[in-house]
PyMOL Python script that loads the backbone (N, CA, C, O; Angstrom):
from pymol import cmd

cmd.read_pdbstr("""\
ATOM      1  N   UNK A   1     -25.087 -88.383 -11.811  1.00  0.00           N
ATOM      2  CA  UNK A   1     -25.944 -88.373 -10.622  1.00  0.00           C
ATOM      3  C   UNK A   1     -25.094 -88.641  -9.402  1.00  0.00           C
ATOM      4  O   UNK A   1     -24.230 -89.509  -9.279  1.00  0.00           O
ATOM      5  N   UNK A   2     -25.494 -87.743  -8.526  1.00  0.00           N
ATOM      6  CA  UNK A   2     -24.367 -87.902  -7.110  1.00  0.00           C
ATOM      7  C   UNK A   2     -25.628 -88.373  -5.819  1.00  0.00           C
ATOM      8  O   UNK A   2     -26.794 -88.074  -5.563  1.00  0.00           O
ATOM      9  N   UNK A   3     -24.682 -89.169  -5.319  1.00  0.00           N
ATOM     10  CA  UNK A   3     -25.670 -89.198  -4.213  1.00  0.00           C
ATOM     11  C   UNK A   3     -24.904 -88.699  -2.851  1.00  0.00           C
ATOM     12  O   UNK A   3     -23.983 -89.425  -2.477  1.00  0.00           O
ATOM     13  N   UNK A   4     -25.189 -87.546  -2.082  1.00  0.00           N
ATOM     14  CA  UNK A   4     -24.488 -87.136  -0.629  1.00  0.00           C
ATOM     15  C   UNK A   4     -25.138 -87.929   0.390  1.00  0.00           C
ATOM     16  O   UNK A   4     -26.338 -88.186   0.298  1.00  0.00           O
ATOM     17  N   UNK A   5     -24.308 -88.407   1.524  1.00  0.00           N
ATOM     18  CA  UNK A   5     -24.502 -88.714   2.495  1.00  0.00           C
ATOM     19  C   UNK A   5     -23.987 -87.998   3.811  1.00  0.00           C
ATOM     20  O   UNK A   5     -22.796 -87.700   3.720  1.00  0.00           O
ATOM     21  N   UNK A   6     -24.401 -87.753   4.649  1.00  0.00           N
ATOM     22  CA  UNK A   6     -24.346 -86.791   5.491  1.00  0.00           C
ATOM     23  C   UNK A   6     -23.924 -87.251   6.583  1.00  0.00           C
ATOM     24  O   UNK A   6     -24.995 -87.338   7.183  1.00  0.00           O
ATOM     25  N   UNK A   7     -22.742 -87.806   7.673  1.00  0.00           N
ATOM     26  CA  UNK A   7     -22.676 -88.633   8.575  1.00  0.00           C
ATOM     27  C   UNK A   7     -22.024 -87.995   9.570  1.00  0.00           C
ATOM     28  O   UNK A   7     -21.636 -86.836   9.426  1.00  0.00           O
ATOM     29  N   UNK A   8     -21.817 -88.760  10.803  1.00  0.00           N
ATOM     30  CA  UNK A   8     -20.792 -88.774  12.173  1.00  0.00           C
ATOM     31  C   UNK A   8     -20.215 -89.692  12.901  1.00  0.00           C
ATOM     32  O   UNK A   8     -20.903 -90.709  12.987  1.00  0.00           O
ATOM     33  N   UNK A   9     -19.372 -89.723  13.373  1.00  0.00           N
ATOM     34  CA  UNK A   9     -18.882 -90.313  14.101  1.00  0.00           C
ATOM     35  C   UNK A   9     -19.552 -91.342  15.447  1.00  0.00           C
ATOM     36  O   UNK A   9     -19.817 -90.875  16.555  1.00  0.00           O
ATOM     37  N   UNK A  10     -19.716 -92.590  15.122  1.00  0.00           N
ATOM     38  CA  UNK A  10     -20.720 -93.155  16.272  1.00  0.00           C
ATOM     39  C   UNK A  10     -22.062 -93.066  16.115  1.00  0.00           C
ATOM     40  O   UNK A  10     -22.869 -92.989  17.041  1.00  0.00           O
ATOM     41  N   UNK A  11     -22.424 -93.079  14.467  1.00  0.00           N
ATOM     42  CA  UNK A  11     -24.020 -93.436  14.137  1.00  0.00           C
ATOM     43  C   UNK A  11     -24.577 -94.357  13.380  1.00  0.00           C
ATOM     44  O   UNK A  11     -24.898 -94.184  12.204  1.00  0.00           O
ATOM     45  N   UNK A  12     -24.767 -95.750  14.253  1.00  0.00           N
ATOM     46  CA  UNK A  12     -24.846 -96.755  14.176  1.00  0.00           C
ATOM     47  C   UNK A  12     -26.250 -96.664  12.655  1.00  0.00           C
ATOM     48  O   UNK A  12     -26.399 -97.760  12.114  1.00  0.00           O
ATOM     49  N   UNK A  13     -27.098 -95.566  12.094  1.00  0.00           N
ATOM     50  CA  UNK A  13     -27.846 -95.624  11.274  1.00  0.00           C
ATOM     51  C   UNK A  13     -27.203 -95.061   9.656  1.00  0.00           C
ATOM     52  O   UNK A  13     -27.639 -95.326   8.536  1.00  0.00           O
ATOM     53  N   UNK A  14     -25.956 -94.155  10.079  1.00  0.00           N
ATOM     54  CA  UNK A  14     -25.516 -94.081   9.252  1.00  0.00           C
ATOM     55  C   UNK A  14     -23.788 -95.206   8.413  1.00  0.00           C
ATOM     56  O   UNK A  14     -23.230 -95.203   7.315  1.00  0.00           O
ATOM     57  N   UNK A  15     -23.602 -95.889   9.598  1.00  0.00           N
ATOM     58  CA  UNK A  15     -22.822 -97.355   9.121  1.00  0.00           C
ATOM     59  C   UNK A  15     -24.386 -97.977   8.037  1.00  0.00           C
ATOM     60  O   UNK A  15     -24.477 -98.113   6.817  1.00  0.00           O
ATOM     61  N   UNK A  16     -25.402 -98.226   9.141  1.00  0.00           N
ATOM     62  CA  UNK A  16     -26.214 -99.244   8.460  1.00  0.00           C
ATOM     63  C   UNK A  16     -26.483 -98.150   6.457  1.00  0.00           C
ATOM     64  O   UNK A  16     -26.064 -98.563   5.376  1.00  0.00           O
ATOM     65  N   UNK A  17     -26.948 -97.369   6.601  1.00  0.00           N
ATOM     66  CA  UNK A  17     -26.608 -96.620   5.078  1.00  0.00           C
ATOM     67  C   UNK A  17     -25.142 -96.939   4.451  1.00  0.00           C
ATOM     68  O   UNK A  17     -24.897 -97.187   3.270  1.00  0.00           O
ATOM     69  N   UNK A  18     -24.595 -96.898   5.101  1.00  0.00           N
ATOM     70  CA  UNK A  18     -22.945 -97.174   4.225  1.00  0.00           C
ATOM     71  C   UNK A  18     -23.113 -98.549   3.306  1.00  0.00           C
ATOM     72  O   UNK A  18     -23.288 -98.573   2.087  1.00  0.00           O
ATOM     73  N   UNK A  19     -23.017 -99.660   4.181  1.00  0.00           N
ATOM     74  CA  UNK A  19     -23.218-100.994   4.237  1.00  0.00           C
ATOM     75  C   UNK A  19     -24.431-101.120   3.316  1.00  0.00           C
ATOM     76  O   UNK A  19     -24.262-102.025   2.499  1.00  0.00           O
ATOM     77  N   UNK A  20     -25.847-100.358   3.171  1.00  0.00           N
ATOM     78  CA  UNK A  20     -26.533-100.763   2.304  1.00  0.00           C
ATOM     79  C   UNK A  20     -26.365-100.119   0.653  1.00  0.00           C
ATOM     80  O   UNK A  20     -26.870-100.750  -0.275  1.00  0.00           O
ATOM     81  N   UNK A  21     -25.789 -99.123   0.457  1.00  0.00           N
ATOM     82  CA  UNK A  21     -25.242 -99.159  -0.630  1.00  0.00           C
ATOM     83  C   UNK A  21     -24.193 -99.260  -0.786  1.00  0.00           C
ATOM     84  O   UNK A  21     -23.830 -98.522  -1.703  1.00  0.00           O
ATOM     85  N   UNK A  22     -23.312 -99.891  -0.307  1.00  0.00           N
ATOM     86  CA  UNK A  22     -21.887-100.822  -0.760  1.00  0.00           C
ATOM     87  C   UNK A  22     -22.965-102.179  -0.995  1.00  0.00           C
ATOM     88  O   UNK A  22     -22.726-102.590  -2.130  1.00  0.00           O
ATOM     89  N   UNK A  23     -23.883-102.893  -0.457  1.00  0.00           N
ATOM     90  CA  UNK A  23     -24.440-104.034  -1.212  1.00  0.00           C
ATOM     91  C   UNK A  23     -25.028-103.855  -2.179  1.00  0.00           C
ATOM     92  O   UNK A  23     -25.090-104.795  -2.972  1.00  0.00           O
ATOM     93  N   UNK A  24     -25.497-102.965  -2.409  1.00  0.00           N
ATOM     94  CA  UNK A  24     -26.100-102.484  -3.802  1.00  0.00           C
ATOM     95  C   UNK A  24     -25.440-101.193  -4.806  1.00  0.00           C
ATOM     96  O   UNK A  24     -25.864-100.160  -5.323  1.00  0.00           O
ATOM     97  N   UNK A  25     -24.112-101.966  -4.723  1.00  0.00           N
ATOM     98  CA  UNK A  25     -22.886-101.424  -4.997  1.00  0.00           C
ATOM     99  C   UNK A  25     -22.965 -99.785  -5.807  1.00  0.00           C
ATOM    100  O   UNK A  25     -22.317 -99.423  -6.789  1.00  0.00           O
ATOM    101  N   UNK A  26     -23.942 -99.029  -5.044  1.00  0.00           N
ATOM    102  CA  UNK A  26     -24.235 -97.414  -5.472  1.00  0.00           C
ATOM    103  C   UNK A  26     -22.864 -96.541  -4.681  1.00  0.00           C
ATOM    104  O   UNK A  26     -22.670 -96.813  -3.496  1.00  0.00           O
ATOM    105  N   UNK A  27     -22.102 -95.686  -5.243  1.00  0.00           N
ATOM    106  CA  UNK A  27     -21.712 -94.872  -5.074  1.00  0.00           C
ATOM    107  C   UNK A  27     -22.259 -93.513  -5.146  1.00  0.00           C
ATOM    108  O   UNK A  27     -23.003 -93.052  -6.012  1.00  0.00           O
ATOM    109  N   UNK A  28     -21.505 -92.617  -3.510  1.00  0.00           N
ATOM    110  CA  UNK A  28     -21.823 -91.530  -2.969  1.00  0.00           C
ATOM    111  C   UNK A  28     -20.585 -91.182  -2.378  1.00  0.00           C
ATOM    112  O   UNK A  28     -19.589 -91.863  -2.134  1.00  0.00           O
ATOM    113  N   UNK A  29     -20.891 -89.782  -2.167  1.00  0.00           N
ATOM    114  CA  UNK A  29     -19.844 -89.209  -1.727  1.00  0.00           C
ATOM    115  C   UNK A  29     -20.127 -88.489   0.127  1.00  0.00           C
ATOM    116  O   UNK A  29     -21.131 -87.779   0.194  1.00  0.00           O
ATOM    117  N   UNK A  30     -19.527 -88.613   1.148  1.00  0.00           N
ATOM    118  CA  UNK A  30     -19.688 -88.755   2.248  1.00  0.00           C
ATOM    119  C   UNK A  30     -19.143 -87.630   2.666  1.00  0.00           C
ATOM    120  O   UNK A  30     -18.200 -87.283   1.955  1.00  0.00           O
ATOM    121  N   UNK A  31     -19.461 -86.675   3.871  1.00  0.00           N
ATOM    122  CA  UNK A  31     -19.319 -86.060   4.571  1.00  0.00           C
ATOM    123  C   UNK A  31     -19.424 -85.986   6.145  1.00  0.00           C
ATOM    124  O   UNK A  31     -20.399 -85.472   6.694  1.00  0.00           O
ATOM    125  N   UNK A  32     -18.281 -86.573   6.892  1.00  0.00           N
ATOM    126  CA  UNK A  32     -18.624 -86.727   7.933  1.00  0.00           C
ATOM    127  C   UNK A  32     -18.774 -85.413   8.799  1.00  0.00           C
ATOM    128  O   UNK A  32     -17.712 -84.997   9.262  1.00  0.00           O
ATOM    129  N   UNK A  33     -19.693 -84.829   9.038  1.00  0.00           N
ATOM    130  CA  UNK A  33     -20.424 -83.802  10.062  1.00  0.00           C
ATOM    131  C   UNK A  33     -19.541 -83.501  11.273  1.00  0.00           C
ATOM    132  O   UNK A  33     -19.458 -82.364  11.736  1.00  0.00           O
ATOM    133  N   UNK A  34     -18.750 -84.764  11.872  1.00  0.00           N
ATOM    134  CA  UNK A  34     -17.377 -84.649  12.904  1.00  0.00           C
ATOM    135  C   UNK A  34     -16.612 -84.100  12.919  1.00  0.00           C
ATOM    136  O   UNK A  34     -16.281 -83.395  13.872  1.00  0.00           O
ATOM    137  N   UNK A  35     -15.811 -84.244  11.475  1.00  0.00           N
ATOM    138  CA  UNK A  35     -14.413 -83.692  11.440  1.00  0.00           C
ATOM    139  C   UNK A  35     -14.762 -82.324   9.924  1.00  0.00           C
ATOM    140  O   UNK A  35     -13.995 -81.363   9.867  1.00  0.00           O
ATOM    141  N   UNK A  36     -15.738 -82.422   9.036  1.00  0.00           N
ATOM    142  CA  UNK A  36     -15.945 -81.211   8.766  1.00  0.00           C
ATOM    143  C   UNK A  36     -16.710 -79.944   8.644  1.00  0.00           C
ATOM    144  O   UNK A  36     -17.505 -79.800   7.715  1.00  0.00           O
ATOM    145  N   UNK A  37     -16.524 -79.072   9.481  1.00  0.00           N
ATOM    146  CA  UNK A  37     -17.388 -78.263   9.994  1.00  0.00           C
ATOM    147  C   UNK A  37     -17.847 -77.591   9.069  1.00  0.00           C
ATOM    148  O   UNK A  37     -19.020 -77.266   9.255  1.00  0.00           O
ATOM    149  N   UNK A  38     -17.446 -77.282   8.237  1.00  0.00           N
ATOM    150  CA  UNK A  38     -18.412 -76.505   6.477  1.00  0.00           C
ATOM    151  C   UNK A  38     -19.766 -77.682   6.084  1.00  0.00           C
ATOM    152  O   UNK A  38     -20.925 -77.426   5.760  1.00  0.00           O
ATOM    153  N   UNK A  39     -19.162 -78.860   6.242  1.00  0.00           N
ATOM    154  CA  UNK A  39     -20.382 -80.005   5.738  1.00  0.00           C
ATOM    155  C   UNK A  39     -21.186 -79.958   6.740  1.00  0.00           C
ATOM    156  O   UNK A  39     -22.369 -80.176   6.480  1.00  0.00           O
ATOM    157  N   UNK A  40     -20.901 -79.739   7.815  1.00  0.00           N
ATOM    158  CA  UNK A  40     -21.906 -79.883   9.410  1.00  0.00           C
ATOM    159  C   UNK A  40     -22.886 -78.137   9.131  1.00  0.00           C
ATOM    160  O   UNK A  40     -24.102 -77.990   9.261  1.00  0.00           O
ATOM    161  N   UNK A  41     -21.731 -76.907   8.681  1.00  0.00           N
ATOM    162  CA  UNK A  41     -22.599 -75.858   8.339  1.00  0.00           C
ATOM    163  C   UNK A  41     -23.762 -76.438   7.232  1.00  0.00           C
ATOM    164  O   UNK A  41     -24.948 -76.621   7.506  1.00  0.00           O
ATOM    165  N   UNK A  42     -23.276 -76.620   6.243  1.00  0.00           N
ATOM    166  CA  UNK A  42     -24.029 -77.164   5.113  1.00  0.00           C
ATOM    167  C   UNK A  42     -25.407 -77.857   5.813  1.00  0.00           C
ATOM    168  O   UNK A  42     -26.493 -77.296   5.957  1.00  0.00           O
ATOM    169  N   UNK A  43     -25.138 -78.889   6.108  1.00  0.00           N
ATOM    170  CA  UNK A  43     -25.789 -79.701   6.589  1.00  0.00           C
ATOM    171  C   UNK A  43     -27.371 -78.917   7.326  1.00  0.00           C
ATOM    172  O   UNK A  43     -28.528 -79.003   6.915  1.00  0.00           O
ATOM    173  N   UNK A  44     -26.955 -78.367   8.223  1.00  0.00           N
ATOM    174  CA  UNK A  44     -27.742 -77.261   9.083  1.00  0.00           C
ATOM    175  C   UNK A  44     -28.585 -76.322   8.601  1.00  0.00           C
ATOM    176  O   UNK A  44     -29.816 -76.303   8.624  1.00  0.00           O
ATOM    177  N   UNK A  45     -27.902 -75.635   8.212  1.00  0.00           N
ATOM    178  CA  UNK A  45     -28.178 -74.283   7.724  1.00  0.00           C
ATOM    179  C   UNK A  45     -29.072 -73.961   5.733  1.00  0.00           C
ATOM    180  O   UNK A  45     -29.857 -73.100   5.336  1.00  0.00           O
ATOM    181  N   UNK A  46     -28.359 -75.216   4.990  1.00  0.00           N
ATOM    182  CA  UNK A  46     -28.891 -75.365   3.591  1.00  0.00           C
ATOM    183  C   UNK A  46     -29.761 -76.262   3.455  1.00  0.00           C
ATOM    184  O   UNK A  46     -30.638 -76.057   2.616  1.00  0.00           O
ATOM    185  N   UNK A  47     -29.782 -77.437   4.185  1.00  0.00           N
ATOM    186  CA  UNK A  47     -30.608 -78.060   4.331  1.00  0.00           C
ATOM    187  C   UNK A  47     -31.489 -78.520   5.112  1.00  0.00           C
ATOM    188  O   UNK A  47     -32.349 -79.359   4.846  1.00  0.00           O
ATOM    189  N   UNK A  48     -31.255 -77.865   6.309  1.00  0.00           N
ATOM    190  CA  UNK A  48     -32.222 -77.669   7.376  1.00  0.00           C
ATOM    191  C   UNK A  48     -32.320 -78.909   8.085  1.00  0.00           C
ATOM    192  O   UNK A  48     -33.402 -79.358   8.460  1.00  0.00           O
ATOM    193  N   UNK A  49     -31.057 -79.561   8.307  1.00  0.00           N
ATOM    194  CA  UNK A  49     -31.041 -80.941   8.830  1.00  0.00           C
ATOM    195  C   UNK A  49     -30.020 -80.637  10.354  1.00  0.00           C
ATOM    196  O   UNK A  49     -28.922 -80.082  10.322  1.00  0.00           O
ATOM    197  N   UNK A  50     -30.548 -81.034  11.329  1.00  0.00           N
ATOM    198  CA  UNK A  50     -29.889 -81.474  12.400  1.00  0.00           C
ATOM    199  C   UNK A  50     -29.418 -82.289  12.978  1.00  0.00           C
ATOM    200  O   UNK A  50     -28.765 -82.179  14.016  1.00  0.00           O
ATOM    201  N   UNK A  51     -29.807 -83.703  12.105  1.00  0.00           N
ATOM    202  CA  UNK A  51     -29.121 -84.849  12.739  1.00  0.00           C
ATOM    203  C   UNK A  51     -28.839 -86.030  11.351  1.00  0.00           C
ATOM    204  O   UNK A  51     -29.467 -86.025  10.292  1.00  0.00           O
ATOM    205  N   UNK A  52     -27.628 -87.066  11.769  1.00  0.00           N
ATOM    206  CA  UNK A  52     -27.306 -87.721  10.611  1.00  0.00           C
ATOM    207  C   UNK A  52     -28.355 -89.211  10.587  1.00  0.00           C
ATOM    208  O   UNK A  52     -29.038 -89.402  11.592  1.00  0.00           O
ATOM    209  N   UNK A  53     -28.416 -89.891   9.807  1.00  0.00           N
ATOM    210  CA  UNK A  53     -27.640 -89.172   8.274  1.00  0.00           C
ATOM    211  C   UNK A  53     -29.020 -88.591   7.687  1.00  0.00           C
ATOM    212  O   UNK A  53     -30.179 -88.957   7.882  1.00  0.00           O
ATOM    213  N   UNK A  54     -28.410 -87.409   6.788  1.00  0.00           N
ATOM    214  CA  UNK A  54     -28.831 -86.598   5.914  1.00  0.00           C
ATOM    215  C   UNK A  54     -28.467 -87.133   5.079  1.00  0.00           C
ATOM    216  O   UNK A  54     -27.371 -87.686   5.168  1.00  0.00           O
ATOM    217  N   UNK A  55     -29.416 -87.227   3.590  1.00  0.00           N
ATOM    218  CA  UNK A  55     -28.520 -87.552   2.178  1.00  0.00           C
ATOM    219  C   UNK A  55     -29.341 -86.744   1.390  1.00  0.00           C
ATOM    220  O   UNK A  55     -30.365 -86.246   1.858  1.00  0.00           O
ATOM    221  N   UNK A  56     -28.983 -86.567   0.232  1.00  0.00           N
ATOM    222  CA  UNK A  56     -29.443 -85.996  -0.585  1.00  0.00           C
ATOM    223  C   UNK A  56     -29.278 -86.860  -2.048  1.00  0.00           C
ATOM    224  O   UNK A  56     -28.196 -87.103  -2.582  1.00  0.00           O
ATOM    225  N   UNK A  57     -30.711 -87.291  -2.600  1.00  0.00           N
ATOM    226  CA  UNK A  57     -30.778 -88.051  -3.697  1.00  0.00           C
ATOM    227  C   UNK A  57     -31.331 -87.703  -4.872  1.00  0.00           C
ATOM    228  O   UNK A  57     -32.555 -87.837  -4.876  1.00  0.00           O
ATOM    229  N   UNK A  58     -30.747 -87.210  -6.101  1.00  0.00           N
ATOM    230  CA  UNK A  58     -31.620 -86.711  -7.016  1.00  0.00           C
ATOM    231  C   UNK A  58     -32.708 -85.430  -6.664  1.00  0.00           C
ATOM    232  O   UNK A  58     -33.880 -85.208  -6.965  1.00  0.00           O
ATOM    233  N   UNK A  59     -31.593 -84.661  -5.802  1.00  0.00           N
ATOM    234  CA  UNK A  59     -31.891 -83.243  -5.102  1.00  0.00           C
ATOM    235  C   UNK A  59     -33.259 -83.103  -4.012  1.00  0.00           C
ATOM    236  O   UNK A  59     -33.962 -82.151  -3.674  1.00  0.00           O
ATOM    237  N   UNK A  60     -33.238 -84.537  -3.670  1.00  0.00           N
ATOM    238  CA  UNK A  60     -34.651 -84.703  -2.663  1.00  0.00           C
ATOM    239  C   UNK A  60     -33.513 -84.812  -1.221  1.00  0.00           C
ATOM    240  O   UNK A  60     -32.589 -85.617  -1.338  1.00  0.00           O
ATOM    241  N   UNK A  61     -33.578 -84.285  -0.367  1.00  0.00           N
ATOM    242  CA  UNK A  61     -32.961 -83.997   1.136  1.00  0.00           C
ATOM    243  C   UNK A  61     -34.400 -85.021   1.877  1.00  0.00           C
ATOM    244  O   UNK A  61     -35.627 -85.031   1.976  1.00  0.00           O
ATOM    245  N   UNK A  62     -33.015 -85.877   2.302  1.00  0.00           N
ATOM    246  CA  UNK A  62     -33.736 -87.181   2.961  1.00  0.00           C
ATOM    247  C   UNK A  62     -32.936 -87.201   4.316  1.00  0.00           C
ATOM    248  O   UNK A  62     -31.712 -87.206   4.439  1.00  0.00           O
ATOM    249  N   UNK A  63     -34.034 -87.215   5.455  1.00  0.00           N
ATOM    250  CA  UNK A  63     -33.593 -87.205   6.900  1.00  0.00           C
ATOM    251  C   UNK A  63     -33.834 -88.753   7.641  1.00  0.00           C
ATOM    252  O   UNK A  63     -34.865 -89.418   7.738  1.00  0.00           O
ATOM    253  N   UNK A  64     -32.961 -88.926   7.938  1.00  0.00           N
ATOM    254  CA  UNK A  64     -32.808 -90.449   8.877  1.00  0.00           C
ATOM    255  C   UNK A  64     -32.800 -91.816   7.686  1.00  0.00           C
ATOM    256  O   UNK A  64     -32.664 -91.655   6.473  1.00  0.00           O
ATOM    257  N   UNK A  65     -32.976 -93.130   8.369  1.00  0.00           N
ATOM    258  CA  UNK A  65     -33.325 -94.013   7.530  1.00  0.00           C
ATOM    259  C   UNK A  65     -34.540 -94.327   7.370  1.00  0.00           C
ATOM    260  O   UNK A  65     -35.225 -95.006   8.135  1.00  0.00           O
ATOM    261  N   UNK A  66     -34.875 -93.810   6.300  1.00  0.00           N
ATOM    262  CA  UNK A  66     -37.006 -93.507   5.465  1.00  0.00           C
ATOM    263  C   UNK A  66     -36.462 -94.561   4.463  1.00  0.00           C
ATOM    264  O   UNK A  66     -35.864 -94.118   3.483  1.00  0.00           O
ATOM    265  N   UNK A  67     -36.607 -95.961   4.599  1.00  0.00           N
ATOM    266  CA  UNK A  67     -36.330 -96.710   3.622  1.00  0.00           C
ATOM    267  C   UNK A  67     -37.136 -96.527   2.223  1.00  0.00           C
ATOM    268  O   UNK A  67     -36.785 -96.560   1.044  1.00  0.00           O
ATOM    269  N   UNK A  68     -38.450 -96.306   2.927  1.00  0.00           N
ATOM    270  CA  UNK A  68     -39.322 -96.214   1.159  1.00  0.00           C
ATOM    271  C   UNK A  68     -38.812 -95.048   0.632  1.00  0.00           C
ATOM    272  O   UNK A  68     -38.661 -95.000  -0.589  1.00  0.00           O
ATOM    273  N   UNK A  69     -38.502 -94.051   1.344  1.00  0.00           N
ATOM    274  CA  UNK A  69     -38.178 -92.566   0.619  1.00  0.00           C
ATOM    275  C   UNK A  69     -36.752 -92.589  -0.124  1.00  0.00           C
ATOM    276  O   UNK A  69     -36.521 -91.939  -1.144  1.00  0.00           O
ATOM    277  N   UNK A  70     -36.101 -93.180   0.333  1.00  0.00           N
ATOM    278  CA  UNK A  70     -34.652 -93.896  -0.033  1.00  0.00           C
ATOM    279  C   UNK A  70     -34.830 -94.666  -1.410  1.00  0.00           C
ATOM    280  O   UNK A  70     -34.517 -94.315  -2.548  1.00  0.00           O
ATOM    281  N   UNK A  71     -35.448 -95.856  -0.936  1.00  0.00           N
ATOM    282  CA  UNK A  71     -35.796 -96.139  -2.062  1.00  0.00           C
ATOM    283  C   UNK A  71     -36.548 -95.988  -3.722  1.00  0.00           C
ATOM    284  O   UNK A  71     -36.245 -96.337  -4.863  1.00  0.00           O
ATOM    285  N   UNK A  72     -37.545 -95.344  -3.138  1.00  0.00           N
ATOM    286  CA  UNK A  72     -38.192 -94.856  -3.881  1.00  0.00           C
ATOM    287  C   UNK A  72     -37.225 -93.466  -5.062  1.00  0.00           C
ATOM    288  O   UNK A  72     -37.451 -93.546  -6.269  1.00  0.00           O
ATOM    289  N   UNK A  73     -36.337 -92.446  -4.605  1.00  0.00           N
ATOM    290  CA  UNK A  73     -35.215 -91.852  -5.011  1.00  0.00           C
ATOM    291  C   UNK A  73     -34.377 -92.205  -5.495  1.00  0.00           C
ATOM    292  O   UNK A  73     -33.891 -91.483  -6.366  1.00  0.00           O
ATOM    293  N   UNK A  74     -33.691 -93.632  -5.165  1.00  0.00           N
ATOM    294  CA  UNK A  74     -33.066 -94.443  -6.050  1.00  0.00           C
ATOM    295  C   UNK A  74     -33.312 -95.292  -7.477  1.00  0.00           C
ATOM    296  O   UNK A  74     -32.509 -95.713  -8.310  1.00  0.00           O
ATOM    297  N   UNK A  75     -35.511 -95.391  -7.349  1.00  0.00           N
ATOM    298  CA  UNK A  75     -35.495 -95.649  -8.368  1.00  0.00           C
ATOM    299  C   UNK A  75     -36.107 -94.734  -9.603  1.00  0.00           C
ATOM    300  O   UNK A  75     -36.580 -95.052 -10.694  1.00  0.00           O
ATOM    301  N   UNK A  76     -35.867 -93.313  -8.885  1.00  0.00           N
ATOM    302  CA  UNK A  76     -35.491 -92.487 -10.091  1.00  0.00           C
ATOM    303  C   UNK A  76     -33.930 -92.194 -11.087  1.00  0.00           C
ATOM    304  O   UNK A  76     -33.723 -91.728 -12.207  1.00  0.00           O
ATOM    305  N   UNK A  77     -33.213 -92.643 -10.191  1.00  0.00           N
ATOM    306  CA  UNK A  77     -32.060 -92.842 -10.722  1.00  0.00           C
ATOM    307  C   UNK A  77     -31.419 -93.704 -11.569  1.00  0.00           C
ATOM    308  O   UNK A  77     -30.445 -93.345 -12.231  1.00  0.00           O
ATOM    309  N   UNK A  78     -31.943 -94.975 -11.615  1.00  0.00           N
ATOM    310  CA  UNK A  78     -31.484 -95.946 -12.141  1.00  0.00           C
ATOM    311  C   UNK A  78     -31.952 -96.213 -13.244  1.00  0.00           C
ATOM    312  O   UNK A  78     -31.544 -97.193 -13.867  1.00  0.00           O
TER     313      UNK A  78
END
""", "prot")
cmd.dss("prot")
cmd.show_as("cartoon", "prot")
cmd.util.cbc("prot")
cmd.orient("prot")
């Protein structure tokens, strides 16, 4: 199970996502939207997201911080 996170440079909501699963020591794999422009295409265009963070959890495309929706995805995973 992978979890994507979708980020940029200077988004104080996507630190706060970092920081909450490093405490709940879940690993994901990150794409910062800044420096790569295929993940920023991705981002856009496949998932129909325009702003960070985007993640994608157990193939549910989750926009902003939706804590219950977050959560709730995580505890299909576990």
């Amino acid at each position: 199970m992978q979890i994507e996170l979708f980020t940029q440079d200077g988004c104080p909501p996507c630190e706060f996502l970092k920081n909450y699963f490093k405490e709940l020591n879940i690993s994901y794999v990150e794409y910062n939207v800044s420096k790569d422009e295929n993940a920023k295409k991705r981002m856009m265009f496949e998932l129909d997201s325009f702003s960070t963070p985007t993640l994608i959890i157990h193939n549910e495309v989750i926009r902003g911080v939706q804590m219950e929706q977050i959560e709730a995805a995580l505890q299909i995973i576990k």
